[in-house]
Structures are given as structure tokens and as C-alpha cells.
N, CA, C and O atoms as a GROMACS GRO file, in nm:
protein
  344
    1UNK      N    1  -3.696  -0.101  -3.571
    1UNK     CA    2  -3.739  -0.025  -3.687
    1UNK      C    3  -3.834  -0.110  -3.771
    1UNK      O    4  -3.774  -0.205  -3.820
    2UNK      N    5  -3.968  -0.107  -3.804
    2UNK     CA    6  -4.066  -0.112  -3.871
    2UNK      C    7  -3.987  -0.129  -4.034
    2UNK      O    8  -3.899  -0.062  -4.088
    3UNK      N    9  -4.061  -0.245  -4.077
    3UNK     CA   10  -3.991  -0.338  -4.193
    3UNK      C   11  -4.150  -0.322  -4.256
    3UNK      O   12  -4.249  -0.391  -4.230
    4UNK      N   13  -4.132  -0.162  -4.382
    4UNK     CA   14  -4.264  -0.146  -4.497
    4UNK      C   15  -4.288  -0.291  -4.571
    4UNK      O   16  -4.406  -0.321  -4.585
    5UNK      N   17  -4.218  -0.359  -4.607
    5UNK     CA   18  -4.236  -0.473  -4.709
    5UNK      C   19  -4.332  -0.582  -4.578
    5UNK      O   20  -4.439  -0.638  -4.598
    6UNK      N   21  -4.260  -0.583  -4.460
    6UNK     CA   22  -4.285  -0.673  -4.387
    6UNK      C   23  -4.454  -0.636  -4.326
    6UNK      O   24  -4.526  -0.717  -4.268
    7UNK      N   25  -4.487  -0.503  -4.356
    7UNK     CA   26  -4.637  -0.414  -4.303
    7UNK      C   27  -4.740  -0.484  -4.427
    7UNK      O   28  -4.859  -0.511  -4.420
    8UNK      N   29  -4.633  -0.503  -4.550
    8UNK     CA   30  -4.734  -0.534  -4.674
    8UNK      C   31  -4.803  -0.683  -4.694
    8UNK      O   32  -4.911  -0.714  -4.744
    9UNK      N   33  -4.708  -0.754  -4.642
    9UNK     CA   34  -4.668  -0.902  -4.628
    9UNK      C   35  -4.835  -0.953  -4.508
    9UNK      O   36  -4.909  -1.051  -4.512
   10UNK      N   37  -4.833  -0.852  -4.434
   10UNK     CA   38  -4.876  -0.856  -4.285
   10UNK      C   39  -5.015  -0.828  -4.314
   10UNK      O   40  -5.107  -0.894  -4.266
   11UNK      N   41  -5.029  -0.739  -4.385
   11UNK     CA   42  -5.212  -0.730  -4.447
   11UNK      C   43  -5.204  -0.813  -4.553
   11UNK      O   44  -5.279  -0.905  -4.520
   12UNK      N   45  -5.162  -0.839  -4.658
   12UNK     CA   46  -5.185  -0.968  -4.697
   12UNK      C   47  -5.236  -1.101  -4.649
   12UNK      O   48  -5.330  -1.165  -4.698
   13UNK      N   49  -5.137  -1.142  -4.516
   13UNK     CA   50  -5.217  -1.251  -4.392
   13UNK      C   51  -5.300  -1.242  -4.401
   13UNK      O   52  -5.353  -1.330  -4.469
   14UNK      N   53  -5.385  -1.139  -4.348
   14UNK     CA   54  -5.480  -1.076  -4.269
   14UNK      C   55  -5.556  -1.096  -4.354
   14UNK      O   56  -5.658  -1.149  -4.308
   15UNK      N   57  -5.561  -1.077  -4.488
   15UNK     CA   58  -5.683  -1.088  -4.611
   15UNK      C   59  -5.702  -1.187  -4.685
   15UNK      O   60  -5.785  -1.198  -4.775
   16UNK      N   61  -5.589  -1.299  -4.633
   16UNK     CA   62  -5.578  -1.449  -4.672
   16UNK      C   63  -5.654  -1.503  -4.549
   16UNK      O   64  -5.743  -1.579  -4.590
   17UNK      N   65  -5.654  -1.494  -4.413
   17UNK     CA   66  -5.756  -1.574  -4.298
   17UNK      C   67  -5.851  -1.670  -4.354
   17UNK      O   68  -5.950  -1.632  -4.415
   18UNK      N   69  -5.825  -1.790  -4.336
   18UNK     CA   70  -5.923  -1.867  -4.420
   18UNK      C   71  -5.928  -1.969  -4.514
   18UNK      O   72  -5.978  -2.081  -4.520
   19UNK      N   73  -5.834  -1.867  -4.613
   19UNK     CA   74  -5.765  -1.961  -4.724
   19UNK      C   75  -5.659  -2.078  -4.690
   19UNK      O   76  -5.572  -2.063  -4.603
   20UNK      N   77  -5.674  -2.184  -4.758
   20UNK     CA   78  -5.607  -2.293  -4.799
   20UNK      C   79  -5.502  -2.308  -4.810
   20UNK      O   80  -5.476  -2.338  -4.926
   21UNK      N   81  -5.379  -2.301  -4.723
   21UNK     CA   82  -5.246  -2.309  -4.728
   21UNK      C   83  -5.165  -2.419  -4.756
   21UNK      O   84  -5.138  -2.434  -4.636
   22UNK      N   85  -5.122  -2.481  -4.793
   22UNK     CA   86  -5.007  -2.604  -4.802
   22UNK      C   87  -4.843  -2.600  -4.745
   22UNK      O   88  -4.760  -2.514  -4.774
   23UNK      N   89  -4.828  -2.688  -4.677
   23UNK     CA   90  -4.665  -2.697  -4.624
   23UNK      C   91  -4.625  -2.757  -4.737
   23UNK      O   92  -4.688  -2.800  -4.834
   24UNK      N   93  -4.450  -2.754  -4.699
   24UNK     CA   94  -4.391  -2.805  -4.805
   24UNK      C   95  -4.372  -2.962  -4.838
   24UNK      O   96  -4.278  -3.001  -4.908
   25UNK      N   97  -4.470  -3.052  -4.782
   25UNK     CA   98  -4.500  -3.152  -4.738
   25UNK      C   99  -4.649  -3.180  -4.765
   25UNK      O  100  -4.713  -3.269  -4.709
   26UNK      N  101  -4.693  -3.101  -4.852
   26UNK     CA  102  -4.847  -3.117  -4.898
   26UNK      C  103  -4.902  -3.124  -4.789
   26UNK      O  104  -4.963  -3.229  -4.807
   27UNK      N  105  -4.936  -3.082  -4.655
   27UNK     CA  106  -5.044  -3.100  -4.578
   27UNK      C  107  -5.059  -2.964  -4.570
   27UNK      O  108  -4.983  -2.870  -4.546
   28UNK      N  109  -5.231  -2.981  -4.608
   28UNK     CA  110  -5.334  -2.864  -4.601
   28UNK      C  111  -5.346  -2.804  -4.499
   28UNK      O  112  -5.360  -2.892  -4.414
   29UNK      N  113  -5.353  -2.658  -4.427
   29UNK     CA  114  -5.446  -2.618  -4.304
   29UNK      C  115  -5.494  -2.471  -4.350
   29UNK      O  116  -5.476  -2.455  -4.470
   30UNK      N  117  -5.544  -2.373  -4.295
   30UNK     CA  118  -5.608  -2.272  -4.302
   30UNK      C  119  -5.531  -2.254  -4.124
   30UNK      O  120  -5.467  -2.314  -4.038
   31UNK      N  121  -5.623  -2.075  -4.170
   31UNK     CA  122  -5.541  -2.006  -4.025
   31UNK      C  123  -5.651  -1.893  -3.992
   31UNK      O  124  -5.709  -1.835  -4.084
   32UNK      N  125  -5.674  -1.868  -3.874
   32UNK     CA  126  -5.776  -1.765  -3.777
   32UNK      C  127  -5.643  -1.641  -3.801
   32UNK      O  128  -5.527  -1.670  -3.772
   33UNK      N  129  -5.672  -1.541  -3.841
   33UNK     CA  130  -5.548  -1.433  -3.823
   33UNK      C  131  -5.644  -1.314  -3.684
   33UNK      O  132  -5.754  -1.259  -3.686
   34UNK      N  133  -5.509  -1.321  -3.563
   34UNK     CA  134  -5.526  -1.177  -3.491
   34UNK      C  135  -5.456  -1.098  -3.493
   34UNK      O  136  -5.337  -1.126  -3.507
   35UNK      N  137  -5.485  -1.003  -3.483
   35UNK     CA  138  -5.402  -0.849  -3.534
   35UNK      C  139  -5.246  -0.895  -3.433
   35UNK      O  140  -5.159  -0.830  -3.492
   36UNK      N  141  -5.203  -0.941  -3.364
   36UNK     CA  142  -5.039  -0.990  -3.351
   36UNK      C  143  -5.036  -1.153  -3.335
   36UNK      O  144  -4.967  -1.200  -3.244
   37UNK      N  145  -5.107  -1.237  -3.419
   37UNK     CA  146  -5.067  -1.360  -3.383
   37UNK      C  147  -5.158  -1.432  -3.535
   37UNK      O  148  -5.232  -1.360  -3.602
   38UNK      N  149  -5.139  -1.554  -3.563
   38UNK     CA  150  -5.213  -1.597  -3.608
   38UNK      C  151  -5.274  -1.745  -3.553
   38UNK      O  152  -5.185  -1.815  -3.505
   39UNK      N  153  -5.348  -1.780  -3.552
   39UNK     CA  154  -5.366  -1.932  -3.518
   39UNK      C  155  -5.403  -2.054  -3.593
   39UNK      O  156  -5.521  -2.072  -3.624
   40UNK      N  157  -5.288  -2.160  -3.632
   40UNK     CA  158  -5.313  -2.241  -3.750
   40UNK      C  159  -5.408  -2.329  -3.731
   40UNK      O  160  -5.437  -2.365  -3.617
   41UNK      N  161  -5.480  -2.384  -3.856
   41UNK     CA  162  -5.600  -2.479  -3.810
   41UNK      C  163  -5.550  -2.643  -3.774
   41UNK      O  164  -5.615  -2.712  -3.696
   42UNK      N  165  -5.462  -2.679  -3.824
   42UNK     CA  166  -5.365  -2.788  -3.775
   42UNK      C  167  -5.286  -2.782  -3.658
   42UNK      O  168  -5.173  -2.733  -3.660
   43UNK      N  169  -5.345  -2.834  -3.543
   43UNK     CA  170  -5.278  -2.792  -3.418
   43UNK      C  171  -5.363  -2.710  -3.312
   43UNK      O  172  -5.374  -2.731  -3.192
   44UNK      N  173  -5.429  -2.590  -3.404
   44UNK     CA  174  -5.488  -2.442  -3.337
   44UNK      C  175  -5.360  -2.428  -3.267
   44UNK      O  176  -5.364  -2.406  -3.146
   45UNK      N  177  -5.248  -2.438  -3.326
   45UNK     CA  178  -5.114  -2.371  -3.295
   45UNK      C  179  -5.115  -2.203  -3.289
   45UNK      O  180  -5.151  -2.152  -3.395
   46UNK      N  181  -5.083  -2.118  -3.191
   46UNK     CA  182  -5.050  -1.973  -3.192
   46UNK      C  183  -4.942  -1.955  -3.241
   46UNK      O  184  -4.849  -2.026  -3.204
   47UNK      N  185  -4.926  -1.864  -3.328
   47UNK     CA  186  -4.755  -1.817  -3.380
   47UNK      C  187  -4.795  -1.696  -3.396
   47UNK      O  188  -4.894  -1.655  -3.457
   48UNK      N  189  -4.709  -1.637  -3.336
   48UNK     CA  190  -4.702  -1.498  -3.328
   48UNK      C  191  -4.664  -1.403  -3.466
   48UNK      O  192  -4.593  -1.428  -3.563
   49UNK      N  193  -4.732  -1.302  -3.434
   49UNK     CA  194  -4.607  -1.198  -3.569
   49UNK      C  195  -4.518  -1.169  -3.573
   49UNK      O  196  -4.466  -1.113  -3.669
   50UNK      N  197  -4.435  -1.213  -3.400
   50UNK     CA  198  -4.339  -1.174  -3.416
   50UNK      C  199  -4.202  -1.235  -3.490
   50UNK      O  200  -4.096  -1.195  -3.539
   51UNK      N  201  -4.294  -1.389  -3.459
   51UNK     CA  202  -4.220  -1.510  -3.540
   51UNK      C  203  -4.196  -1.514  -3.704
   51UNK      O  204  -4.116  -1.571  -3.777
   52UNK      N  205  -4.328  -1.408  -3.725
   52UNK     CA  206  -4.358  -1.440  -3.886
   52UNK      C  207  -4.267  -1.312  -3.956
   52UNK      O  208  -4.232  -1.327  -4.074
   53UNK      N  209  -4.235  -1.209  -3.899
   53UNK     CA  210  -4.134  -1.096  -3.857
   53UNK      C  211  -3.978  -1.187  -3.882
   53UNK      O  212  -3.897  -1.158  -3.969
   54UNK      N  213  -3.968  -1.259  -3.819
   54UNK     CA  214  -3.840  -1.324  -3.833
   54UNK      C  215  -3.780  -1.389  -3.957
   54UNK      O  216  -3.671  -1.388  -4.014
   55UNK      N  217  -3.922  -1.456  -3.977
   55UNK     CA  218  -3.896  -1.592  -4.072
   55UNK      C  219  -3.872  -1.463  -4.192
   55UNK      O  220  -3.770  -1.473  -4.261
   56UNK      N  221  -3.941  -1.376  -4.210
   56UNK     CA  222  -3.935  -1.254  -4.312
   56UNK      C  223  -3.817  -1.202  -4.343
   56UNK      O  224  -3.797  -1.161  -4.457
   57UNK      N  225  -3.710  -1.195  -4.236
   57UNK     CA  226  -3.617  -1.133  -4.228
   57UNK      C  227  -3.542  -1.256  -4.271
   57UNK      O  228  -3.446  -1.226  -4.341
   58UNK      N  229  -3.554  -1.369  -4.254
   58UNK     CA  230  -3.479  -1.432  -4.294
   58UNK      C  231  -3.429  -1.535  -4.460
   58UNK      O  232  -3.338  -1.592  -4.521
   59UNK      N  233  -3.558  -1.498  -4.458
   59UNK     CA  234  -3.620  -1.518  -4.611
   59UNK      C  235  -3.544  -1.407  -4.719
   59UNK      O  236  -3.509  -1.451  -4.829
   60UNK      N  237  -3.522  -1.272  -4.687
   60UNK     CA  238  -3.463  -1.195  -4.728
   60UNK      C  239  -3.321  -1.204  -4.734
   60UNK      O  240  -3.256  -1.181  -4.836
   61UNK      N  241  -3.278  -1.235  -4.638
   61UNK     CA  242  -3.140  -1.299  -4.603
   61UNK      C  243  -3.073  -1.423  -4.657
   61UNK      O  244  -2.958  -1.466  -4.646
   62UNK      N  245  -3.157  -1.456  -4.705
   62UNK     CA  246  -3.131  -1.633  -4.713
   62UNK      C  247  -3.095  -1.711  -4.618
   62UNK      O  248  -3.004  -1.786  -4.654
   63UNK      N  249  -3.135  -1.728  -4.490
   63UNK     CA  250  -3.046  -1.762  -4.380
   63UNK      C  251  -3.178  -1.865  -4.323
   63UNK      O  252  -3.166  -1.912  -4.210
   64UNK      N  253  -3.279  -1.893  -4.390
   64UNK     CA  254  -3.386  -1.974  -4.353
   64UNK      C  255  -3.336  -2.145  -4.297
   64UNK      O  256  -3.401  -2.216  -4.220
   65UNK      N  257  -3.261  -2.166  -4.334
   65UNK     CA  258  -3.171  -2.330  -4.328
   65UNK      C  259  -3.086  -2.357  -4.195
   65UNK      O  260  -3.073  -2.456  -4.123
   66UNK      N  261  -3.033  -2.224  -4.192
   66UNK     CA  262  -2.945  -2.210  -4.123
   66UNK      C  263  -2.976  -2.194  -3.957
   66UNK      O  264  -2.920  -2.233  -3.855
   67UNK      N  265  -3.067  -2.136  -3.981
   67UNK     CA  266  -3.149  -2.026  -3.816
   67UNK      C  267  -3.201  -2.158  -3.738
   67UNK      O  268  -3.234  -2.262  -3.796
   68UNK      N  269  -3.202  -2.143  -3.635
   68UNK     CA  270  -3.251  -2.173  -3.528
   68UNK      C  271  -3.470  -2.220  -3.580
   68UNK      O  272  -3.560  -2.156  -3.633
   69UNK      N  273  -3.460  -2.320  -3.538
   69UNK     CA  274  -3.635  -2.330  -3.558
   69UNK      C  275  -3.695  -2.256  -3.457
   69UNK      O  276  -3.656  -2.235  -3.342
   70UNK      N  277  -3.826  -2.207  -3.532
   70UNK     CA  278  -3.905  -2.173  -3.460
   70UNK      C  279  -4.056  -2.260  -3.448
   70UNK      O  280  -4.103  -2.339  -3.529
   71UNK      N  281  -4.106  -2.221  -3.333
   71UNK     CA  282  -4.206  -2.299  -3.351
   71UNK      C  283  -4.307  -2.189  -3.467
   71UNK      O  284  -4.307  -2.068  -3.490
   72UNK      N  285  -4.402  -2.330  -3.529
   72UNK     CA  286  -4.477  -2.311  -3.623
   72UNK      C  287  -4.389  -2.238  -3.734
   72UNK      O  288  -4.407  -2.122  -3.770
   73UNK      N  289  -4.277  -2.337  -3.790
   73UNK     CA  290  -4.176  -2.202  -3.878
   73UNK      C  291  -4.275  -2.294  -4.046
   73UNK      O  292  -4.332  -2.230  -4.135
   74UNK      N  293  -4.268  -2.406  -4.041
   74UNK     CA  294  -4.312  -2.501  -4.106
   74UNK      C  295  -4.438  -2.380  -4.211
   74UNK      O  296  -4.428  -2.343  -4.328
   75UNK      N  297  -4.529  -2.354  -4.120
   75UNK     CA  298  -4.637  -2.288  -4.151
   75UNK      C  299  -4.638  -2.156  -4.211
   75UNK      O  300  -4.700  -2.123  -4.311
   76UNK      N  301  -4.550  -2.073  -4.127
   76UNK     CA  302  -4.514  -1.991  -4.128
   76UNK      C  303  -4.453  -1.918  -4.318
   76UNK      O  304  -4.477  -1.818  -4.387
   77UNK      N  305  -4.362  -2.053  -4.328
   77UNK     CA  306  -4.312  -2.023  -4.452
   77UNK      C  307  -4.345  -2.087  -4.545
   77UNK      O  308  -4.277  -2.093  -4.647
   78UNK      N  309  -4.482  -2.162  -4.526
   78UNK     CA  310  -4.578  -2.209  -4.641
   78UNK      C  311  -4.658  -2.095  -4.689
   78UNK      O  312  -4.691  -2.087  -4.807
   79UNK      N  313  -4.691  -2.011  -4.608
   79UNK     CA  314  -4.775  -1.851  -4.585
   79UNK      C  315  -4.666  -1.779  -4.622
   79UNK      O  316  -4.679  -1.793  -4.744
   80UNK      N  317  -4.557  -1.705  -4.610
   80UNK     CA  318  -4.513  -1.643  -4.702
   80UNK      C  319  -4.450  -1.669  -4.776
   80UNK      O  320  -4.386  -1.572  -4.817
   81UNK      N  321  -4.423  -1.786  -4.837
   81UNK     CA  322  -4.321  -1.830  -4.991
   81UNK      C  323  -4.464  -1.826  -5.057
   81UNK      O  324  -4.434  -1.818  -5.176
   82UNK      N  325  -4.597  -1.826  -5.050
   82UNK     CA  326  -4.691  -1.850  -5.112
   82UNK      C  327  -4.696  -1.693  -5.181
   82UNK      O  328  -4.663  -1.581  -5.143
   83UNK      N  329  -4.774  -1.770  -5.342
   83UNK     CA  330  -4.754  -1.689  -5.428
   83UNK      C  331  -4.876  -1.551  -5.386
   83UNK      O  332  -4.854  -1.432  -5.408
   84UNK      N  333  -4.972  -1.596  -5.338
   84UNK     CA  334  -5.098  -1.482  -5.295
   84UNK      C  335  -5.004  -1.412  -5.201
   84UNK      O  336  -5.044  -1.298  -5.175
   85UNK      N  337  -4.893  -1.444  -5.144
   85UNK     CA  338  -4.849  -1.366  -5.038
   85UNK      C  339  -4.737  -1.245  -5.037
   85UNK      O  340  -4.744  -1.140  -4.974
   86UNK      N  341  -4.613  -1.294  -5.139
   86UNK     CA  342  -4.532  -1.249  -5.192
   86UNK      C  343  -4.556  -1.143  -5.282
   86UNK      O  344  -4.463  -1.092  -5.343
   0.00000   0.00000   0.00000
């Protein structure tokens, strides 16, 4: 089932591509966004949406600490705890 908050979250990305992101560790990267993946500029790591889908769900949950890593989660939730994103 299709998560509306998570559709809103998802064009947001999409209109951030570019911009200046920070981990929670102060290191800078930017990101290439494709309509199901994004690709970070640190690395040119692929992370999927489906990953960024997760981290979402889990963020909601509070269960971010707890879960299993994913790859590129680091990034992932520098991009949506960010205030342009939320």
C-alpha cells in the first residue's frame, strides 16, 4: 500500500537533486536523483527508493536504532531528517 506522506517526501528528493546535504558527521555530498533510485555523490553509491521507503517507515516508528542497516542508510537519513525535506 502506497505511503501519501512517503509520495510527498519522494518529490521533494527529486527537487532537492543537487543540493548540499550533510551526514550526521558533517560530511558534505550532493545526489543525482532517478525516478526509483538515487545516486550519492560520495561513493556514486546507488540507494534505492526502496531503501529510502524504509528508512521512512522507520523514522515514523521510531525504530531507526534499532533496524537492521541498510546500505547508504547514513545518507539516506541526512536527506530526510533534513529540514528542506520534512
Amino acid at each position: 500500500m502506497r505511503d501519501p506522506a512517503f509520495d510527498l517526501v519522494w518529490q521533494k528528493v527529486a527537487q532537492l537533486e543537487g543540493a548540499e546535504f550533510r551526514s550526521a558527521k558533517g560530511v558534505g555530498f550532493t545526489y543525482r536523483y532517478g525516478r526509483t533510485y538515487v545516486v550519492v555523490s560520495a561513493g556514486h553509491q546507488s540507494v534505492p527508493k526502496t531503501f529510502f521507503e524504509k528508512i521512512f517507515q522507520r523514522l515514523k516508528n521510531g525504530t531507526v536504532d534499532s533496524s537492521p542497516v541498510l546500505q547508504g542508510q547514513t545518507y539516506i537519513l541526512a536527506i530526510l531528517t533534513d529540514l528542506r525535506v520534512r
